[in-house]
N, C-alpha and C positions, 0 to 999 in steps of 0.2 A: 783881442785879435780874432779869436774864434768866434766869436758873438758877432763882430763886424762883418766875417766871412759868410754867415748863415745868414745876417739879414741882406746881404747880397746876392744869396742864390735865391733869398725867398721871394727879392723884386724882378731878379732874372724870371721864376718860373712866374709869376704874376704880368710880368711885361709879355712872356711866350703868348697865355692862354688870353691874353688882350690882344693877338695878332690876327687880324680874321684870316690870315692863313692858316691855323692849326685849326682842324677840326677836331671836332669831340665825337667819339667815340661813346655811343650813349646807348645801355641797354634798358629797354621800358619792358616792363616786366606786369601781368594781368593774370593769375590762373582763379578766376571764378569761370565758369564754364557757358555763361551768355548773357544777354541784358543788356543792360545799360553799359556799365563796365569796359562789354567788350567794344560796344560801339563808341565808346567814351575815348579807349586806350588806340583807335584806331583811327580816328580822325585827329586826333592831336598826334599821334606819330607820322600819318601820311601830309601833313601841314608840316611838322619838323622837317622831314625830310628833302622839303623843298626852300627848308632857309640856306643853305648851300654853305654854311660853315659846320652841321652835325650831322656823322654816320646814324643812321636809325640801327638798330637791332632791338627784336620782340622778342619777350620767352611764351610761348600759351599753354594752355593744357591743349593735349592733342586730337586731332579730330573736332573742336569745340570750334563757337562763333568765330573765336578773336584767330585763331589759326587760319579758319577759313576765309577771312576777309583779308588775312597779311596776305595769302598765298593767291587772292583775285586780284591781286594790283599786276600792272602791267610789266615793272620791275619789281619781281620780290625780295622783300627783304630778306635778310638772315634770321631765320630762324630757333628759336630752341624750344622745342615743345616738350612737356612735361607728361606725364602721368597720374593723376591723383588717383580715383574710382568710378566703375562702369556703375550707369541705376540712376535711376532718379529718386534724388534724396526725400520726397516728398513722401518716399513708400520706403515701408519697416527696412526692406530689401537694402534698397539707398542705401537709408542712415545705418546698416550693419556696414553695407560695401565703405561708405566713405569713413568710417572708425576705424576699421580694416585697412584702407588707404595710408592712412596715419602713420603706420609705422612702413610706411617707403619715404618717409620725409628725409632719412641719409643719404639715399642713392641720389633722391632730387636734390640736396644740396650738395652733392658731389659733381653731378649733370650740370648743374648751374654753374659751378664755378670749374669744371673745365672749357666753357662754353664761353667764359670773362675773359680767361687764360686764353685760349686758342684765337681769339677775337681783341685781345688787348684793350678791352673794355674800359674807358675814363670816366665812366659815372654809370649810377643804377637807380631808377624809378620807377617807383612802384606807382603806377597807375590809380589801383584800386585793394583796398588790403583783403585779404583771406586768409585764413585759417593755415594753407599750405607754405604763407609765407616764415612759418617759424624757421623752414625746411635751411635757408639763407642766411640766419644772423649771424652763424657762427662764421661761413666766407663772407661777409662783408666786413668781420669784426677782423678777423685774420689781415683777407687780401687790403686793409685797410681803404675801402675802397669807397669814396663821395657817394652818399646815401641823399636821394629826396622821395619824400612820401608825399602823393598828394590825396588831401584827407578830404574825403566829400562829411563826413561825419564825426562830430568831437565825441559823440556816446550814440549808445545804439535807439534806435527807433523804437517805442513802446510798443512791445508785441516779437522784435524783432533782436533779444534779447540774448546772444548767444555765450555762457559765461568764457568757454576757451576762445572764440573768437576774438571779444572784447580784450582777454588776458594782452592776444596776439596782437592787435592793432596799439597797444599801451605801449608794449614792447619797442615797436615799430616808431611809433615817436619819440621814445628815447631815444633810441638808437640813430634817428636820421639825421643829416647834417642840415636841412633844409626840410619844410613844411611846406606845401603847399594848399590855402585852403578856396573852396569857392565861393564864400561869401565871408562880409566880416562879422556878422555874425555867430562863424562856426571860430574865428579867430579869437573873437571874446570868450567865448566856451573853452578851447583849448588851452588859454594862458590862465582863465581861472582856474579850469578843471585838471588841467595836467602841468602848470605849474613849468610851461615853457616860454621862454622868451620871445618876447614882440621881435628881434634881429634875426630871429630864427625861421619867418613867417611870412610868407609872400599871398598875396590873395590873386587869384587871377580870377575872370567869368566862369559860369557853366557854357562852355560852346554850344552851339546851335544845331541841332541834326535834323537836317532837311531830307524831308518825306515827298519831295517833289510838288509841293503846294507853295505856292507863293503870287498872293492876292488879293487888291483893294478889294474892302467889302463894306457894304453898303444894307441895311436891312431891309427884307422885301415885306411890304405890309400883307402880300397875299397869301400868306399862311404862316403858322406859328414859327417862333426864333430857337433855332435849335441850342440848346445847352448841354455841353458835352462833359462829361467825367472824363479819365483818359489816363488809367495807373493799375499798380496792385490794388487789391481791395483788401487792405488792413487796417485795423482802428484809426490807429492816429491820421488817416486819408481824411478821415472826417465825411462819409460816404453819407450817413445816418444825419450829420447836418445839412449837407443838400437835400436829403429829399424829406426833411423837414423845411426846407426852405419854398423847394420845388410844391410841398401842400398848403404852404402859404399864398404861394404864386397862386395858383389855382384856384383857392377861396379867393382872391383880391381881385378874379377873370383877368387876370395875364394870359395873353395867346403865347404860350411855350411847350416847348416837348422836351423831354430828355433823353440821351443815351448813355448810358453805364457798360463803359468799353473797360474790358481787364480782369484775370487773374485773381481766384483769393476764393474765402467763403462767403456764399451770397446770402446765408442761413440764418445771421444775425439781424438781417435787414427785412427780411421776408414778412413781417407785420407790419411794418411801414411800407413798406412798395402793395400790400393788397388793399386795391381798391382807387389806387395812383392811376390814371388815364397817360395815356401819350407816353410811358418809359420804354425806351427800346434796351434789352438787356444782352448784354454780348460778354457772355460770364467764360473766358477761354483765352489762354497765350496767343498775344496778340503779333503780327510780322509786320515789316515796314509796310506795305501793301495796304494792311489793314488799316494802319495807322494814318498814312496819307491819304484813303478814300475819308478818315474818318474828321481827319480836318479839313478836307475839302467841302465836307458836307452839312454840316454843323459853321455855328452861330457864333459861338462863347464858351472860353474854357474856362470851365470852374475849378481851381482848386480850394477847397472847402477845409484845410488841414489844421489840425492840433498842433499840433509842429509841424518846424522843419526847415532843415538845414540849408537846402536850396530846390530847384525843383530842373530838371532835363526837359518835364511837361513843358513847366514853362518859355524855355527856351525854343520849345518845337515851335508852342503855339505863336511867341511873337514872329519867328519866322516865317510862318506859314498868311502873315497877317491876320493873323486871329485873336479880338482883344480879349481880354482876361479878365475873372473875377474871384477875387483869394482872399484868404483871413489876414488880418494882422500880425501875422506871427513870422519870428525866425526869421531865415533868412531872403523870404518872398516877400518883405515889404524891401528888399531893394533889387531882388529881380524885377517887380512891376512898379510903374512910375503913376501912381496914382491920377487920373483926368488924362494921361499921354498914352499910354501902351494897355491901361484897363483899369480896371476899381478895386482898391482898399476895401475889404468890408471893414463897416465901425467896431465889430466884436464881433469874435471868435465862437457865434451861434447861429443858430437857424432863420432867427427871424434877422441878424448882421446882416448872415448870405442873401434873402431876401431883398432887402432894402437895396445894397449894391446890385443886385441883378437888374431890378427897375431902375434902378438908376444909370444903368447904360442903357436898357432896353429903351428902355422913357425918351430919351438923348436920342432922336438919331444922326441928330447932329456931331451929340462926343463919340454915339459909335464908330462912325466913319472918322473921324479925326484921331480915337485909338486904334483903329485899322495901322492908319500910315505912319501914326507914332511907332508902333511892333515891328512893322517892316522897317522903319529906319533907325531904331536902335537893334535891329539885328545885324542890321549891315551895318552900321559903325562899330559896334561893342562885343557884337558875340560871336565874329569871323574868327576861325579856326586856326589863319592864316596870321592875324596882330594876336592873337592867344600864344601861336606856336613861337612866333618872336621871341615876347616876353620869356615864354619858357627858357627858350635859349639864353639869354640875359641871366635868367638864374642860374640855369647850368653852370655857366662860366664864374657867375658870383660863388655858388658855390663849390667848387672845385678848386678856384682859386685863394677861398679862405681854407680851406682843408690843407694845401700844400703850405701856407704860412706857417700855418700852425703846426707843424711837423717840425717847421724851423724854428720857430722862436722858442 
């Protein structure tokens, strides 16, 4: 009798969160302090926001990107901002202040979950993982509260190797009721690597962040075809095989130029770039501003990577109608649609990068016909708007397996 009674209230609360009248009550949650991250966690929140069945609520760290952009919307959201550490971690100062940080991770998970409580919060997603998030597990384990993580990364980027990090984002997987990843790729990685179930695992796009560039492009024979870098500059970017490829071009009299826009140490690279004609170097934390003159102005995005999970670049560049040209690897052979939105290289080297370059440049026929391709799988596939949908969909799938399961 008891057993009949509980699978009844568990199709009662199932039928409820199937009502598009009930809305959810949804805290997305981001504390890295800028980047991608925060512009990631804010255009999929500000697209939820507008499916008209889930309350948005953000937590950030305070004063940072992600706070500043919840608090420029015309209605703001609810807020809960954090504290982690003042500095830039990049100097000794930093990485003392944010060790020192560390041990405020009780108060921030006290603030966090009187912030659930006060707010009657129905689910919690973690946008992007950090190291601050250890600060939560023990209220989410408690307040028993629908957990989705969405994982741009199944392990860390070579170079980018952080052991307590990595500890925290393992953690983080176990613990969530739901995965979200952005390519299937990283999906495969994850069921290998952490030994999670395919049910557990939803894949949605990398959405598209528009830089205000948006346009058919056509190549001009009256001067060289610009070829853009457009990222951090760490190893695995694969920096060092463009511009092995970029001195291929130029011994073969390819009319091309380059620019090398982005962040990192340029140091490693400094015997191949001397004596390289036409590289414009723009070695500095780069703003939307920069970024959209930078795709307005330029030709072709190269991503030239050893890896990689997925690419944000990429998603700029098909928006901005800019075709691509990228290694074989990860999860950019299903960001770019080889001959439609940009080129494959055949291998993950210099002289790959090469070959695919002329081979759009060569085309200007494929050029222009990956131009329209980019812009028309941005607007079908990588709107913010069918991303933020789907989200919701999961929300509700998972929130609604969490209360069964309580029952059965």
């Amino acid at each position: 009798m008891t057993e009949c009674m509980d699978t009844e209230v568990a199709r009662s609360f199932q039928s409820l969160l199937a009502e598009p009248r009930h809305r959810l009550r949804v805290l997305f949650w981001h504390w890295g302090r800028g980047g991608a991250g925060s512009k990631f966690t804010f255009e999929l929140v500000r697209a939820a926001q507008q499916i008209g069945d889930i309350d948005c609520y953000v937590s950030a760290v305070a004063d940072c990107e992600l706070a500043d952009l919840v608090r420029s919307l015309g209605e703001p959201l609810p807020l809960c901002e954090i504290t982690t550490f003042k500095g830039n971690k990049a100097t000794m100062t930093g990485k003392l202040a944010a060790l020192y940080g560390l041990t405020g991770l009780a108060q921030i998970g006290q603030q966090f979950k009187e912030f659930i409580a006060r707010h009657q919060i129905d689910l919690v997603v973690c946008t992007m993982p950090a190291i601050w998030d250890a600060a939560v597990f023990g209220v989410i384990r408690t307040m028993q509260l629908p957990f989705i993580l969405v994982v741009h990364d199944a392990t860390p980027h070579p170079g980018d190797s952080y052991p307590l990090r990595h500890l925290t984002m393992r953690r983080e997987m176990v613990a969530a009721d739901g995965l979200i990843v952005l390519s299937d790729h990283v999906k495969q990685q994850v069921m290998a690597r952490h030994a999670i179930s395919a049910d557990r695992i939803w894949t949605l796009p990398h959405g598209a962040f528009e830089f205000g560039v948006k346009m058919q492009r056509h190549l001009d024979h009256s001067r060289p075809t610009r070829l853009l870098f457009l990222g951090r500059i760490v190893a695995y970017k694969g920096l060092d095989l463009l511009l092995g490829a970029y001195r291929l071009l130029q011994q073969q009299g390819a009319n091309v130029s380059l620019e090398v826009m982005g962040s990192g140490d340029i140091s490693p690279y400094a015997e191949q770039l001397d004596g390289l004609s036409g590289v414009t170097l723009i070695n500095q934390w780069v703003d939307e501003a920069d970024i959209g003159a930078a795709l307005a102005r330029n030709d072709v995005m190269v991503m030239p990577y050893r890896e990689a999970s997925q690419s944000g670049v990429a998603a700029s560049a098909a928006t901005a109608g800019m075709p691509m040209v990228a290694t074989p690897v990860g999860g950019l052979t299903e960001q770019i649609i080889d001959g439609t939105t940009g080129v494959i290289a055949p291998t993950a080297c210099a002289n790959g990068v090469a070959t695919a370059i002329r081979r759009l440049i060569d085309d200007h026929a494929l050029y222009a016909h990956c131009s329209a391709g980019a812009m028309a799988y941005a607007e079908q596939e990588l709107g913010w708007g069918p991303i933020a949908q789907r989200m919701g969909a999961i929300a509700r799938d998972v929130v609604s397996r969490k209360l069964i399961a309580e029952y059965e």
